[in-house]
C-alpha positions in Angstrom: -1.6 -30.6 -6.8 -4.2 -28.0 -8.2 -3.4 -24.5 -6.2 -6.4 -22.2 -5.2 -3.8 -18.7 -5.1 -7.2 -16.6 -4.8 -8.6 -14.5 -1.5 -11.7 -12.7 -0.8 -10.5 -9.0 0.5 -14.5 -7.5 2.0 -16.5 -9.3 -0.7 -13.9 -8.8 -3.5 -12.4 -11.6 -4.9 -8.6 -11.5 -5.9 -7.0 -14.5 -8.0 -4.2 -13.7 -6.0 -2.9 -12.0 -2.9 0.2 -9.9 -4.8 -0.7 -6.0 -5.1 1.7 -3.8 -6.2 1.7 -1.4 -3.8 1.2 2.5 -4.5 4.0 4.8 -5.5 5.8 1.7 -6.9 3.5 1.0 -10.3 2.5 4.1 -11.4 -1.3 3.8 -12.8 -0.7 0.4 -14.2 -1.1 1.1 -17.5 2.9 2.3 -18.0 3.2 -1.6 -17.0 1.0 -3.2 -19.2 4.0 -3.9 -21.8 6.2 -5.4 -19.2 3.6 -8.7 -19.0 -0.4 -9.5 -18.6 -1.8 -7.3 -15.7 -4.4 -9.4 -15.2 -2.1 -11.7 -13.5 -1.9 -9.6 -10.4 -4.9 -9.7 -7.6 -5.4 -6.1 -7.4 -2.9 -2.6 -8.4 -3.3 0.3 -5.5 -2.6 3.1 -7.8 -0.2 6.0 -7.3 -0.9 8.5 -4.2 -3.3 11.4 -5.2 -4.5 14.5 -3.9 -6.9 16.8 -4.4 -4.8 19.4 -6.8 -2.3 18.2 -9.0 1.3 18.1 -7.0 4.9 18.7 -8.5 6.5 16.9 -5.2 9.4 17.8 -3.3 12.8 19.0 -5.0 15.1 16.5 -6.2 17.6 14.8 -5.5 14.4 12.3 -4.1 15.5 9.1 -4.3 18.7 7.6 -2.3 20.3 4.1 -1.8 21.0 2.4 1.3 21.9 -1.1 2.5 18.9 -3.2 1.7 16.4 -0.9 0.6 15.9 2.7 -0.5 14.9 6.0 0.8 12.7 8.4 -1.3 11.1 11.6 -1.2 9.0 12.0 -3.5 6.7 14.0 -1.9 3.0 12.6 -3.5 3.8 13.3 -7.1 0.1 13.2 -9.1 -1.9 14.9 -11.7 -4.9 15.2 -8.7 -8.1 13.4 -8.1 -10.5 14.5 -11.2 -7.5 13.2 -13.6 -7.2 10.0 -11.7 -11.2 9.4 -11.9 -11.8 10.8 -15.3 -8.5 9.5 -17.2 -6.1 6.9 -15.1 -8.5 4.5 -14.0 -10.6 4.2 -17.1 -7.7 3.5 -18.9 -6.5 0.8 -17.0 -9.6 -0.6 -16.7 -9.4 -1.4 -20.6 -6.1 -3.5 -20.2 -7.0 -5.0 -16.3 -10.1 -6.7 -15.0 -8.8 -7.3 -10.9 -9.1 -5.2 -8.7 -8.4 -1.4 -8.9 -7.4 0.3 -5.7 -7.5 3.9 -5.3 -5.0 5.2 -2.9 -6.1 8.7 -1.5 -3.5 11.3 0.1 -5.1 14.6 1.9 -3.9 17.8 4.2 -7.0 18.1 5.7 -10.7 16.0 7.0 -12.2 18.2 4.1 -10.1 17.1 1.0 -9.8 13.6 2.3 -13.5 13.5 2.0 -13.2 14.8 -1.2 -10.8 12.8 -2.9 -12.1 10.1 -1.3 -15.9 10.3 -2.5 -15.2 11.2 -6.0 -12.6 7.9 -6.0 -16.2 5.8 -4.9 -18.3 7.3 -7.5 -15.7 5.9 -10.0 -16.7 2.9 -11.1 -13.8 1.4 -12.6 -12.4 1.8 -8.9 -13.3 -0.9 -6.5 -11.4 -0.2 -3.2 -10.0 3.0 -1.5 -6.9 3.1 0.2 -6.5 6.5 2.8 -3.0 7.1 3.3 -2.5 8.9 6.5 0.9 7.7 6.7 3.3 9.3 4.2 6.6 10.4 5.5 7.6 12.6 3.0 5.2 15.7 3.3 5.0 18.3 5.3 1.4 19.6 7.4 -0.5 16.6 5.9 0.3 12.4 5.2 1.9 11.2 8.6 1.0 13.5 10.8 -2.8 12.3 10.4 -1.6 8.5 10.9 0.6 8.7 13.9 -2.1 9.5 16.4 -4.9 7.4 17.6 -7.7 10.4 17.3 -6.6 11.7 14.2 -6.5 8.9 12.4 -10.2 7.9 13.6 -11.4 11.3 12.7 -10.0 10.5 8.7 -11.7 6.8 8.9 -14.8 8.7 9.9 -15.1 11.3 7.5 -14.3 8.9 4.6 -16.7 5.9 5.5 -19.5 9.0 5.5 -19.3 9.3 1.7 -17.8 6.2 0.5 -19.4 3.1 -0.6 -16.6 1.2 -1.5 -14.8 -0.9 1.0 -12.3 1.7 2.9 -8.5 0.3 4.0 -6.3 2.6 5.6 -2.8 2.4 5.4 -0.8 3.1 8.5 2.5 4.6 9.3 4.6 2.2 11.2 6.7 5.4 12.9 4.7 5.1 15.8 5.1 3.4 19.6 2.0 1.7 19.4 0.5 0.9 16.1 -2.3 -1.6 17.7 -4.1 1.5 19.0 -4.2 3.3 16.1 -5.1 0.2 14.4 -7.7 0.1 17.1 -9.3 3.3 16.6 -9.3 3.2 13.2 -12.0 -0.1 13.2 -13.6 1.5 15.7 -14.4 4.5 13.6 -15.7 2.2 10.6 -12.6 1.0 8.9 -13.8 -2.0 6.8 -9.6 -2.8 6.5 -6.2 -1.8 7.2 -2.8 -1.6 5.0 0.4 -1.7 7.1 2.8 -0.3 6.5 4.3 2.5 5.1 7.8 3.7 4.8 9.9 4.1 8.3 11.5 7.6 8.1 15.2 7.9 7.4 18.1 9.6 6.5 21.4 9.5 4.4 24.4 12.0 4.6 26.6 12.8 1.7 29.6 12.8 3.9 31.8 14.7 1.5 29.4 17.5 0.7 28.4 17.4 4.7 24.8 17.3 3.4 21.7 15.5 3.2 22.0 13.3 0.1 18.1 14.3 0.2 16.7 17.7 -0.9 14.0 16.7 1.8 16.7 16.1 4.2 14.5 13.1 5.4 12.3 10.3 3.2 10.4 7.4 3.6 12.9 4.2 3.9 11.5 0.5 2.3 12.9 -2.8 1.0 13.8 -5.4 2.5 15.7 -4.5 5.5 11.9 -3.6 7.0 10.8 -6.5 6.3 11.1 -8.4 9.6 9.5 -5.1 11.2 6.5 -4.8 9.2 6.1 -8.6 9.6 5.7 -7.8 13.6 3.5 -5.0 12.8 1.0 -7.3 10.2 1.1 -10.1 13.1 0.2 -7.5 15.8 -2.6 -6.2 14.0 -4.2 -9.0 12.5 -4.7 -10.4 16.1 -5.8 -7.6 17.6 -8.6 -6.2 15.3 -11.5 -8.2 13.2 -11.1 -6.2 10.1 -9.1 -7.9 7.1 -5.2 -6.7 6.7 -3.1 -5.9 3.4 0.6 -6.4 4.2 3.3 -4.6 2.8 7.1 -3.4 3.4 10.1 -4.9 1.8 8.1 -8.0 0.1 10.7 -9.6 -2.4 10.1 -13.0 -2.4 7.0 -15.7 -2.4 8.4 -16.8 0.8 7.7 -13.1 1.7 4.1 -13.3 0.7 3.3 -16.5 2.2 4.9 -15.1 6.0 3.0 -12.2 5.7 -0.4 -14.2 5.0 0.3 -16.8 7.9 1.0 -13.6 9.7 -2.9 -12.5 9.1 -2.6 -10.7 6.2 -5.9 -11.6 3.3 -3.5 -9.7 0.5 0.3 -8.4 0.0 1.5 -5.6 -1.4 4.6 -5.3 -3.0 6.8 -2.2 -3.3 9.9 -1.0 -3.5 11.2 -4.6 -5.4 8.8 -3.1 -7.8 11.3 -0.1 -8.4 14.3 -2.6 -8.4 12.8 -5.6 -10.4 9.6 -4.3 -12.5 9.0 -8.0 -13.3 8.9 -8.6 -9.4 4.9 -9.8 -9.0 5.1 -11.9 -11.9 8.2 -13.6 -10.9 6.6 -13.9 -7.2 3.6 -15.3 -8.6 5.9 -17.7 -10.8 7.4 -18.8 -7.6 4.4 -19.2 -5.5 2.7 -22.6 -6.6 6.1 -24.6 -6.3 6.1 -23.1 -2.9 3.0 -24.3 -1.8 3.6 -27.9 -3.1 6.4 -27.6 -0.9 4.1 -26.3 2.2 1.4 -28.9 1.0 -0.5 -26.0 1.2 -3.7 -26.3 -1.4 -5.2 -23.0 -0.4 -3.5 -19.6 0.2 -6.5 -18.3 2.3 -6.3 -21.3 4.5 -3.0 -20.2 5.5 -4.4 -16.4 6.9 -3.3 -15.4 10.5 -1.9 -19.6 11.1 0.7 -18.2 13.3 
């Protein structure tokens, strides 16, 4: 059996559904020795801002059962290095599809970051976090309410015109509605989801085991969660889905397509296993013999 693995995500074609997903693979090109990046259906590229950010105090990072916490707190060199620097260069080495992802603290900056990223033309998607954890006055706080997060989706459709996904913050009682208002304010696609927020305690020291005291958890122990969340969505609105949190695993990839998810991002099995979207995509075309499944995008939102 011949296996079609490729999607169309709005108009783009991917010869696969595996992203890695941002934070997780750097700009690509610190990859490119590990194996061919032209394997993968797309790279969203690491959080950026509009100034260059330090992030939050170590210690950042901290283990837990199943998955990780982190705190990094949107480490980046800011958006005229990422459009005049990061993405030309892996352009050079990687001809899929190159997805900007785009962090702000206010309407203003998100518009910003986010037209300079659409005038780049080695970048052909934008990704609008409104959903990171780990800063303060800025990331989640857009993402967890329904107006808010229409009010980013709207300012960033005005000067974009690349296709616009924005990635959601599953810390919320009703992600539907935010999903919701975010097509209704132009979103041309969604990404869900981000980290959960949570916590470790260094029980000796009586401490936070993060300098953050609190950090964006991932890995597989969300993975059932952010399965439901995918499903949810993906019913409820027309516009295309990327899933993501605590993908390890082709079988991973292949629930979160017959879910409704178009493509799947991969992340913190990135950190874990920096060979994880090869292997997956290794994997993948045994599993569909198995599914007598000829075409992944046949299998989109089947459950």
């Amino acid at each position: 059996m011949v296996n079609d693995l490729s999607v169309t995500l709005c108009g783009l074609h991917l010869r696969n559904p595996v992203i890695p997903a941002s934070g997780t693979f750097g700009f690509g090109v610190e990859l490119s020795d590990c194996f061919d990046l032209n394997r993968l259906g797309g790279i969203s590229l690491k959080g950026t801002t509009r100034e260059a950010r330090y992030g939050n105090p170590t210690p950042r990072i901290a283990e837990a059962p199943a998955g990780m916490l982190n705190a990094v707190g949107l480490e980046n060199p800011g958006i005229d290095v990422l459009v005049r620097e990061k993405a030309p260069a892996l352009r050079k080495c990687y001809g899929g599809c190159i997805i900007a992802n785009i962090s702000g603290f206010s309407l203003e900056e998100y518009a910003e970051c986010c037209a300079k990223a659409s005038d780049c033309p080695e970048i052909d998607l934008i990704e609008v976090n409104v959903s990171c954890p780990n800063v303060h006055a800025g990331g989640m706080t857009f993402g967890t309410d329904p107006h808010s997060a229409a009010a980013v989706t709207r300012a960033v459709k005005a000067v974009c015109r690349k296709p616009v996904f924005i990635k959601l913050s599953p810390n919320v009682t009703d992600i539907v509605a935010i999903a919701r208002a975010c097509e209704d304010a132009g979103a041309d696609g969604l990404t869900l989801v981000n980290t959960f927020l949570g916590m470790r305690i260094d029980i000796r020291r009586r401490q936070p085991v993060l300098a953050n005291k609190t950090g964006g958890f991932s890995g597989p122990a969300i993975f059932p969660i952010a399965l439901r969340m995918v499903w949810q969505v993906a019913h409820a609105c027309s516009i295309p889905v990327m899933g993501c949190g605590g993908v390890a695993t082709a079988r991973d990839v292949v629930e979160m397509m017959m879910a409704g998810a178009t493509a799947v991002e991969v992340g913190a099995e990135n950190l874990r296993n920096p060979l994880a979207c090869p292997e997956i995509l290794d994997a993948l075309p045994e599993l569909m013999d198995e599914l007598n499944i000829n075409r992944l995008q046949d299998i989109i939102g089947t459950v």
